[in-house]
N, C-alpha and C positions, 0 to 999 in steps of 0.2 A: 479147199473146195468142198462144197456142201451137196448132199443128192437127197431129194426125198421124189419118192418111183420115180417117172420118168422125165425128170427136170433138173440139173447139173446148174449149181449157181457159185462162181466164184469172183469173188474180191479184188479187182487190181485197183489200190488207191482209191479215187472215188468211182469206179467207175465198177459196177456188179455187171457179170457176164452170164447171161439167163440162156442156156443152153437144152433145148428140147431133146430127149434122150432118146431116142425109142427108132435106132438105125434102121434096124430091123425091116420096119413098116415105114421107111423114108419118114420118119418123125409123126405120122397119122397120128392124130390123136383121140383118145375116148373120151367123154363127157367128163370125169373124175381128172384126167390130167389136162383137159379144159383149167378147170378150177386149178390145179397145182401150177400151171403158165401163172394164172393169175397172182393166185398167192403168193410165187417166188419173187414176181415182179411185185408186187405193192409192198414185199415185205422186206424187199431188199430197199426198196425208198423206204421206209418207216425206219430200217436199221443205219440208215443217213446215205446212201447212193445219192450221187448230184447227177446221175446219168445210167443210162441204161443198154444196152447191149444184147440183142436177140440173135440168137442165131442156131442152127440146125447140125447135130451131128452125124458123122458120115458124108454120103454123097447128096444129101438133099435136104434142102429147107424143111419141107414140112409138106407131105400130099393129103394133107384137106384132113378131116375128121377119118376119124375110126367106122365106118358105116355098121361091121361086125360086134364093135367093142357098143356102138352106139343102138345098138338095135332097133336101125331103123331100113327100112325098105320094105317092109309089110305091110305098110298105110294105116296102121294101127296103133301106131308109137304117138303119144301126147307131145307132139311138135313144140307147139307154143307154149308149154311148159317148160321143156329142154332147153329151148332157146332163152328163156327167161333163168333157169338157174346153173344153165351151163357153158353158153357159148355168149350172152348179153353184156357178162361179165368178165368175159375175155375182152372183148371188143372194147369198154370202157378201160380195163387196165393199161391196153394202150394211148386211147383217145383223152383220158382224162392224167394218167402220169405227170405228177407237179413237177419232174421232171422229163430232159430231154431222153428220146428214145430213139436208137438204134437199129436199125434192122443189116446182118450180115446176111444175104440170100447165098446161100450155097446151091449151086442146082437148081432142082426142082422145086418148085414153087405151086403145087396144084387145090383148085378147090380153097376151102379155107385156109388154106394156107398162104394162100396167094394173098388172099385179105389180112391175112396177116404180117405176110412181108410187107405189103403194102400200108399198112398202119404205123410203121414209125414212121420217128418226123424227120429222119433223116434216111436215106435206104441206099447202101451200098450192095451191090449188085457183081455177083462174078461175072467174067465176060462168060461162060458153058451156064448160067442159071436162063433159066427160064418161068414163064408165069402162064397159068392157063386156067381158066375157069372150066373145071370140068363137071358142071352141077347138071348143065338140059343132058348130056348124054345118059344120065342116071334120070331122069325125070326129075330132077330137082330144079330149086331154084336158088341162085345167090344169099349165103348170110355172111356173117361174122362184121358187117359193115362193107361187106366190099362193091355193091351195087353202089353207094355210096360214095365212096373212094375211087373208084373208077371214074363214073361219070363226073366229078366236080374236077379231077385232076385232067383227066383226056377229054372229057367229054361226050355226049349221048352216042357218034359215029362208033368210036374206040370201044365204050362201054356194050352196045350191044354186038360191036364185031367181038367179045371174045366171051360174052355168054351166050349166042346166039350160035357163034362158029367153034365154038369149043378149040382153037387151034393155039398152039404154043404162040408165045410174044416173047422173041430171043429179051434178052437184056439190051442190047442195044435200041431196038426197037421202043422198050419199055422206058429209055433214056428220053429215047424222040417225041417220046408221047407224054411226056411229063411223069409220068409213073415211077420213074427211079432218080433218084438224085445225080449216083456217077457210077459209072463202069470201071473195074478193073482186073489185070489180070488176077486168074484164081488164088496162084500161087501170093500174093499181097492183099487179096481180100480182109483177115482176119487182121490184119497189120494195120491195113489203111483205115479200117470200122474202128479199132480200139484209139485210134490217133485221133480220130473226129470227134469221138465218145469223150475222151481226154479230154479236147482243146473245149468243150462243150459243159464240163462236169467243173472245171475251172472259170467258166464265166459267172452271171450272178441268175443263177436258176430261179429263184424269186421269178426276178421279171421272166426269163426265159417261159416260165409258167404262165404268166400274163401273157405274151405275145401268142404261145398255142392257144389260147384263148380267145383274141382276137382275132386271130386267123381262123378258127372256127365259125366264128360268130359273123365275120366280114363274109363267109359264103355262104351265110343262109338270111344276112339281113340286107335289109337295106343304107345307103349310104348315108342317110342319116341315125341312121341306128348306130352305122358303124362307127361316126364322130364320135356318139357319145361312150361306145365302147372303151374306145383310145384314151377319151377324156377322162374316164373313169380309172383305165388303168395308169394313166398315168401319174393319177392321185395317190394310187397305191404304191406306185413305183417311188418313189418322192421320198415314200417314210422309211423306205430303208435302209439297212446298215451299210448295204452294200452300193445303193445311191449314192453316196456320201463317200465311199470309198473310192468310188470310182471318180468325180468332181474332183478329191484329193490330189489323186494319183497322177490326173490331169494337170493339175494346178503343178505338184511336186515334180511334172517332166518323169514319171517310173510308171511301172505298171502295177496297173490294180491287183490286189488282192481278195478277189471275193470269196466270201464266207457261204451263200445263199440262205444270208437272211436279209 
């Protein structure tokens, strides 16, 4: 296991376990360990992770930004700055990850954080977690992606019930609403995330990279766009090692062996 400040990253097989450190402040993060989320997570895909794993230590995911560490509430803090080299680039390290990404929500889930549980592509959820946009009670307003994420997953009712009502959304709740993948007890949360991360990090991430792509692209385009999306990656898909591996394997009656390339 590897730490640098308030970011815990460790190794199981393919699969790196990006662990927010900072209990203390239920995981709140400052601008600087913005950027270290990021960079653990891109650098653990760069040092060959086929999967990724986010998750919160202690009792809570992650309650939103550092607003103290952040210094902002003054109305005098260069916002759109900040958000361009500190929090823009969180948001992409999960939305753009050539691989598949994980979210374990332990807890609390508040503010940015919430957009952050909510940014992986897969999100397992303790049944005691919870998620809340807590930005209009501050005068703020939603970032990190998650006005985004909200409403294309629940849609505009759900999205403005939980930035408008600033109120808790149990996990189960967040199940019903399309926001969480699956619910489980606490005590199996980190058991049942590393098992999906697994079965995940052993398929042919290549294409698993195309397909978050296309399912990106499918909800902001049109359906003919989206043809040629599919058409396109499927061009891509085709020339791989791991295409071939897979046709094999089929052929051979075993199962595949993917490399992700």
């Amino acid at each position: 296991m590897s730490e640098t400040g308030n970011v815990l990253v460790e190794r199981q097989g393919a699969v790196s376990i990006v662990t927010l450190n900072a209990p203390e402040v239920l995981n709140a993060f400052t601008p600087d360990m913005a950027l270290e989320i990021a960079a653990a997570m891109n650098g653990e895909v760069a040092a060959g992770a086929r999967a990724l794993l986010v998750t919160g230590a202690g009792r809570g995911f992650c309650a939103g930004a550092n607003l103290g560490g952040a210094g902002e509430g003054g109305g005098k803090s260069d916002v759109l700055g900040m958000m361009e080299t500190f929090y823009k680039p969180l948001a992409r390290a999960f939305a753009d990850a050539p691989v598949p990404v994980v979210t374990a929500v332990n807890g609390v889930a508040a503010g940015a954080g919430a957009s952050l549980a909510l940014a992986g592509d897969i999100i397992i959820a303790a049944r005691s977690a919870n998620f809340v946009f807590t930005f209009a009670n501050l005068g703020l307003t939603p970032d990190v992606g998650g006005t985004w994420l909200v409403a294309r997953a629940a849609g505009r009712v759900r999205a403005l019930e939980m930035a408008l009502l600033t109120n808790k959304m149990s996990a189960e709740k967040a199940e019903r609403c399309n926001l969480v993948t699956e619910v489980v007890d606490d005590d199996k949360l980190m058991d049942r995330a590393l098992e999906v991360a697994v079965k995940l990090a052993a398929m042919p991430t290549k294409t698993l990279a195309l397909i978050k792509q296309q399912v990106r692209l499918a909800l902001e385009s049109s359906f003919e766009a989206s043809l040629q999306v599919e058409a396109e990656s499927q061009q891509v898909a085709v020339t791989t090692e791991d295409f071939k591996e897979g046709v094999l394997a089929f052929a051979e009656r075993r199962a595949p062996q993917f490399k992700g390339r």
